[in-house]
C-alpha positions in Angstrom: -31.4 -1.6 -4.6 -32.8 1.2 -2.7 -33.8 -1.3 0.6 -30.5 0.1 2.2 -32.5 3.3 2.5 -35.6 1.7 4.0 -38.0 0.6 0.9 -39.4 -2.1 -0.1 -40.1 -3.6 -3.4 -43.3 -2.4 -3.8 -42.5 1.4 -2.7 -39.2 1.2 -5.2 -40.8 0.9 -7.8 -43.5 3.0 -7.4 -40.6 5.9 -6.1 -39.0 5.0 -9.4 -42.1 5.8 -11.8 -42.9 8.9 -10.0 -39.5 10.2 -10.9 -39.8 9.5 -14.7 -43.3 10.2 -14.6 -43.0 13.8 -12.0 -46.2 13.0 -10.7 -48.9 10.4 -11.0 -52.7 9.7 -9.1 -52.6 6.4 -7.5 -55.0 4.4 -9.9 -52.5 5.2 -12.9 -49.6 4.0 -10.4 -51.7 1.2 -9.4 -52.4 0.3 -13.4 -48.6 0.8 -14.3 -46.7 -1.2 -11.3 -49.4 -4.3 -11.8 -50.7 -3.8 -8.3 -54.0 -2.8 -6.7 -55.5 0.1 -5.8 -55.3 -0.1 -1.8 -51.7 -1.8 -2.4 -50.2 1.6 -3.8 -52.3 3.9 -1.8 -50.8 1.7 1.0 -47.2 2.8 -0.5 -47.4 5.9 -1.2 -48.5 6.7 2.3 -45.8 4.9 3.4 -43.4 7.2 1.1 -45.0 10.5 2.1 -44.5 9.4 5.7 -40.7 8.9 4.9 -40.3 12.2 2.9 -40.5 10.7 -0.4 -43.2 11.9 -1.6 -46.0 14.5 -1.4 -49.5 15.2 -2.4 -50.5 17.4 -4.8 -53.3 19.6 -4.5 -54.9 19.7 -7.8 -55.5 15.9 -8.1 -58.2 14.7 -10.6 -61.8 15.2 -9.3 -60.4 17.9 -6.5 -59.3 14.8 -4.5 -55.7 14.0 -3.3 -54.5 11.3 -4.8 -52.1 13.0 -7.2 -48.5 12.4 -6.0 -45.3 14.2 -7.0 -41.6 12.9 -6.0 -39.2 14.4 -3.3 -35.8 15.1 -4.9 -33.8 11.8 -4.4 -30.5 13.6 -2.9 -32.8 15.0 -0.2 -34.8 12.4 0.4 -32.5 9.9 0.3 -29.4 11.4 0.9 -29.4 12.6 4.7 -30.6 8.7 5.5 -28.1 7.0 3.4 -25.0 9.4 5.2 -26.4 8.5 8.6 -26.7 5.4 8.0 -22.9 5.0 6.7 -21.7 6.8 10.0 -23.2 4.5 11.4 -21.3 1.4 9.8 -18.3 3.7 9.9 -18.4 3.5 13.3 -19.5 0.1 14.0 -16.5 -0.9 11.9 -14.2 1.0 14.2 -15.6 -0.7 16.9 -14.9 -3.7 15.3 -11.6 -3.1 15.1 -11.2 -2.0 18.3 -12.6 -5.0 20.0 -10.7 -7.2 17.1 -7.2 -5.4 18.6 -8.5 -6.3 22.5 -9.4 -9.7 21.7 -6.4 -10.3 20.0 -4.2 -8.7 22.8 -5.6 -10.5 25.4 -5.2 -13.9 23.4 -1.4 -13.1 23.0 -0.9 -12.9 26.9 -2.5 -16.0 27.3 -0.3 -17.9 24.7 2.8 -16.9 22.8 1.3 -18.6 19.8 -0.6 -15.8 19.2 2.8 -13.5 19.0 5.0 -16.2 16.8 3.6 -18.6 14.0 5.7 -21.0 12.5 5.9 -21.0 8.3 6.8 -24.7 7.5 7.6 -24.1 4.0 8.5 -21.9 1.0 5.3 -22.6 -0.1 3.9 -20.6 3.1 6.5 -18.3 3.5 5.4 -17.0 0.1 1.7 -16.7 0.6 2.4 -14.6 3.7 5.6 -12.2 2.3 2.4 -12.1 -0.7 -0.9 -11.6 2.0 1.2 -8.7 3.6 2.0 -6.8 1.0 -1.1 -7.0 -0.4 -3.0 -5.8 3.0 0.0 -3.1 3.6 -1.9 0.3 4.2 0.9 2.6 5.7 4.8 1.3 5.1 7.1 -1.5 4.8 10.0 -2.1 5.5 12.6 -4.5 4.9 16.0 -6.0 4.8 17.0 -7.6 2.0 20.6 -10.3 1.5 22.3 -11.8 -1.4 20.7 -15.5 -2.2 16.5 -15.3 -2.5 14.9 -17.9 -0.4 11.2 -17.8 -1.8 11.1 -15.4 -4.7 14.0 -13.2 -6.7 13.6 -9.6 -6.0 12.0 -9.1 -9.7 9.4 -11.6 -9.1 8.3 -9.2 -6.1 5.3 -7.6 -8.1 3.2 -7.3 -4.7 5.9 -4.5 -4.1 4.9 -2.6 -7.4 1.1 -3.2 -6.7 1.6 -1.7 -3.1 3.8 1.3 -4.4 0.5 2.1 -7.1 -1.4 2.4 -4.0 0.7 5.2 -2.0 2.4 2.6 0.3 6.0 3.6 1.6 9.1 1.1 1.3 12.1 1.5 3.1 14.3 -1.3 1.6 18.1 -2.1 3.1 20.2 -4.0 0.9 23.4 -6.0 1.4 25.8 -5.0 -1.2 26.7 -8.7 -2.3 22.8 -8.7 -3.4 23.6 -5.3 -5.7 26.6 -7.3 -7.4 24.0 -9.8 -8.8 22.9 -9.3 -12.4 19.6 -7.0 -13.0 19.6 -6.3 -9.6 21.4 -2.4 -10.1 18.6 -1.9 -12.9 16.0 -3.6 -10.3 16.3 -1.5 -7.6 16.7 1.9 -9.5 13.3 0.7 -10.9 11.7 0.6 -7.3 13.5 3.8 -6.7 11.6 5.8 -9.3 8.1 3.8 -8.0 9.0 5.7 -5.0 11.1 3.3 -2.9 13.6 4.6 -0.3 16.9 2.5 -1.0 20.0 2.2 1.1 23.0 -0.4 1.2 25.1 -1.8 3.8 28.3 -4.1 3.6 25.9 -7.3 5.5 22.8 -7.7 6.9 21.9 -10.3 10.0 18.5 -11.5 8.5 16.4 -11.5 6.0 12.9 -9.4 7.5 9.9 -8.2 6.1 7.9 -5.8 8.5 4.7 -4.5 7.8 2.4 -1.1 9.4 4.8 -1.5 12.4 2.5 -4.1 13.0 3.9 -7.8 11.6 6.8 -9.3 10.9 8.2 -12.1 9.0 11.8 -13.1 8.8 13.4 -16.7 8.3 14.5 -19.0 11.5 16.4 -21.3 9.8 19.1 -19.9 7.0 17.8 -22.3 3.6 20.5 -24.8 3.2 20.2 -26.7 0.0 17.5 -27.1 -2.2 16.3 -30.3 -0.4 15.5 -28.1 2.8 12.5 -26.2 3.3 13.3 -22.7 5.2 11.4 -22.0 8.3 10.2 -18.7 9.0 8.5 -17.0 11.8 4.9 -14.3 11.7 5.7 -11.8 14.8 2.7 -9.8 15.8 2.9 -6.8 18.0 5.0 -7.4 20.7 8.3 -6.8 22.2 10.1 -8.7 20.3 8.4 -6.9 17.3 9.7 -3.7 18.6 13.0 -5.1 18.8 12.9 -5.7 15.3 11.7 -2.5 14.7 14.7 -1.1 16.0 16.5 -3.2 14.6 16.1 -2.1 11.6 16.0 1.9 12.0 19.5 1.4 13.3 20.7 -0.2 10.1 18.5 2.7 8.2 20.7 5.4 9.6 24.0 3.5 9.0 23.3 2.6 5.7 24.3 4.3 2.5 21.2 5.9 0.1 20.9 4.7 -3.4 20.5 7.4 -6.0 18.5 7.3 -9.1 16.2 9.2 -11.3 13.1 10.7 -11.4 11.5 12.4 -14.3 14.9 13.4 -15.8 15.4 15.4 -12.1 17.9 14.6 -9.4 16.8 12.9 -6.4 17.0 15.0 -2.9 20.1 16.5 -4.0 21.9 19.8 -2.4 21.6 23.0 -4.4 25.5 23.0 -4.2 26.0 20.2 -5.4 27.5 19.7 -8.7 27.1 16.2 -10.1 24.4 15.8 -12.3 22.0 12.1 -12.0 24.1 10.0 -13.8 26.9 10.9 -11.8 24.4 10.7 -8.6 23.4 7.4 -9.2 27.3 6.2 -10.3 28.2 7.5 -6.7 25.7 6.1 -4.4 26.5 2.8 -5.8 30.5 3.5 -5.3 29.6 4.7 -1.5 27.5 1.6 -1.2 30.7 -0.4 -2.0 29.8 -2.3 -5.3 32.6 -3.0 -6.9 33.3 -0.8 -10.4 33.5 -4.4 -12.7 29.8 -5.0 -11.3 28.7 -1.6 -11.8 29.9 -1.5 -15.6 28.0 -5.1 -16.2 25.2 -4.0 -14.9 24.7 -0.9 -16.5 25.8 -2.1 -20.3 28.9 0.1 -20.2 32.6 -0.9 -20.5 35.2 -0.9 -17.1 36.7 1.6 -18.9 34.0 4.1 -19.2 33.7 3.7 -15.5 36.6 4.4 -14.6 36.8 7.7 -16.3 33.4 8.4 -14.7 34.5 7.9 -11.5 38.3 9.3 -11.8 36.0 12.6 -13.0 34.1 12.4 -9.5 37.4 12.1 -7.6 38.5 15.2 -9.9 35.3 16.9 -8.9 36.1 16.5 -5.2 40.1 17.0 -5.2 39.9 13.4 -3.6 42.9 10.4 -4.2 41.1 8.0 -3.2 37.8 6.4 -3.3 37.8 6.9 0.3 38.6 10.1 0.0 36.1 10.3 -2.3 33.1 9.2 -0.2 34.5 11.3 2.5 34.2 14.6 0.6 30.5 13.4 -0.5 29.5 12.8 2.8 30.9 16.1 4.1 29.1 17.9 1.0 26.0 16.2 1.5 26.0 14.9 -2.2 24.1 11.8 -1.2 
């Protein structure tokens, strides 16, 4: 256990006994490891010489062959630190050279910037691989109509969340109208997601530490057809994406929900409560009221009057009107 700090069997165990014993003369450590006389003079030479151990004067006979321990954390310690800077390091380096070798392979052949996912079956282990490797953020745009996995099925998503990764998710408001999906997403949202909504979305995309992308090629046609998806790796066209995707982030519309009882980034001024919040940001994100009382186990009616109170709240007429004053008033 201890060879990582430059023992050997022998010298372990006779480090070991001189800590439960506090000191020892080397016939009694010879007599209690099982080993000769010479063998753990041998070793405990060996440990003096590496600071972990020392002599102590008043050995039996007036002789020096009492030995006493060096206190592990400074005998050990200093090594074992050094000698994990020192992996540390190496690691990085190994990194480093991993991200140059990789580089130059991509200008060499585009098959190192785009791999082609056959199948669902592979498209699945790789939306599943990334997640599970995420260290920093993902981010992702998400339509109506799964292709590998429902939304709810995403527990790589929950697993990365636990761990202090960031989501940014974008999704098209048909996908909101299905059912569980309202109840779904405000579940991410108090994990800590960032949720917005938009009217459509181009693509389905998955992009992870700004550093891979996965997206389909091929939109799924029938449940005979396999999808085909593409793995970008850093790249231009990965940047593109990139971009692609902060642009729908600042037009899309942010999805409300709670947190510990406490509103969500909300203005000091403003004067809707959570519920209310949350009822809004889904009205702004254009789900339909019908949708919004399914999903949330209460009657059209009861929405209605919920939402006729908002329009109350912001002298508006109109829906429109409605999001317009909430936008001006920085409610959402």
């Amino acid at each position: 256990m201890l060879q990582a700090a430059g023992l050997n069997e022998v010298e372990e165990r006779a480090y070991r006994l001189l800590v439960r014993a506090g000191e020892a003369e080397v016939a009694d450590l010879a007599g209690e490891l099982g080993i000769t006389t010479e063998t753990a003079a041998t070793a405990l030479a060996s440990m003096r010489d590496m600071g972990l151990a020392r002599e102590v004067a008043d050995g039996a006979g007036g002789g020096g062959g009492r030995f006493a321990p060096v206190a592990p954390e400074v005998a050990l310690g200093p090594k074992l630190i050094r000698q994990q800077e020192s992996i540390d390091w190496a690691r990085q380096a190994v990194e480093q050279l991993a991200g140059e070798y990789r580089a130059t392979q991509r200008r060499g052949s585009a098959d190192g910037l785009i791999e082609v996912l056959p199948s669902r079956a592979a498209l699945r282990e790789q939306v599943r691989h990334l997640q599970d490797s995420a260290r920093e953020e993902v981010i992702c745009f998400c339509r109506a109509g799964h292709v590998v996995m429902p939304s709810e099925d995403n527990t790589e998503e929950l697993e990365a969340l636990g761990r202090g990764v960031g989501y940014r998710v974008i999704y098209e408001r048909a996908l909101l109208e299905q059912p569980g999906m309202v109840a779904n997403v405000a579940y991410g949202i108090k994990l800590g997601e960032q949720a917005r909504a938009v009217r459509f979305l181009p693509v389905r995309m998955m992009i992870v530490d700004r550093t891979t992308a996965v997206l389909p090629l091929v939109q799924h046609a029938g449940g005979m057809t396999e999808p085909t998806a593409a793995l970008v790796r850093e790249s231009s066209l990965l940047e593109a994406l990139i971009a692609l995707f902060e642009a729908q982030w600042e037009r899309a519309t942010p999805i409300r929900s709670l947190e510990d009882g406490q509103v969500i980034d909300t203005s000091p001024a403003c004067p809707l409560d959570a519920d209310e919040l949350y009822l809004l940001s889904l009205l702004v994100a254009g789900v339909p009221e019908k949708s919004i009382a399914s999903q949330l186990g209460l009657s059209l009616r009861t929405v209605q009057r919920r939402v006729y109170h908002l329009m109350q709240l912001a002298g508006a007429q109109t829906r429109m009107q409605l999001a317009w004053h909430a936008a001006r008033e920085r409610w959402l």
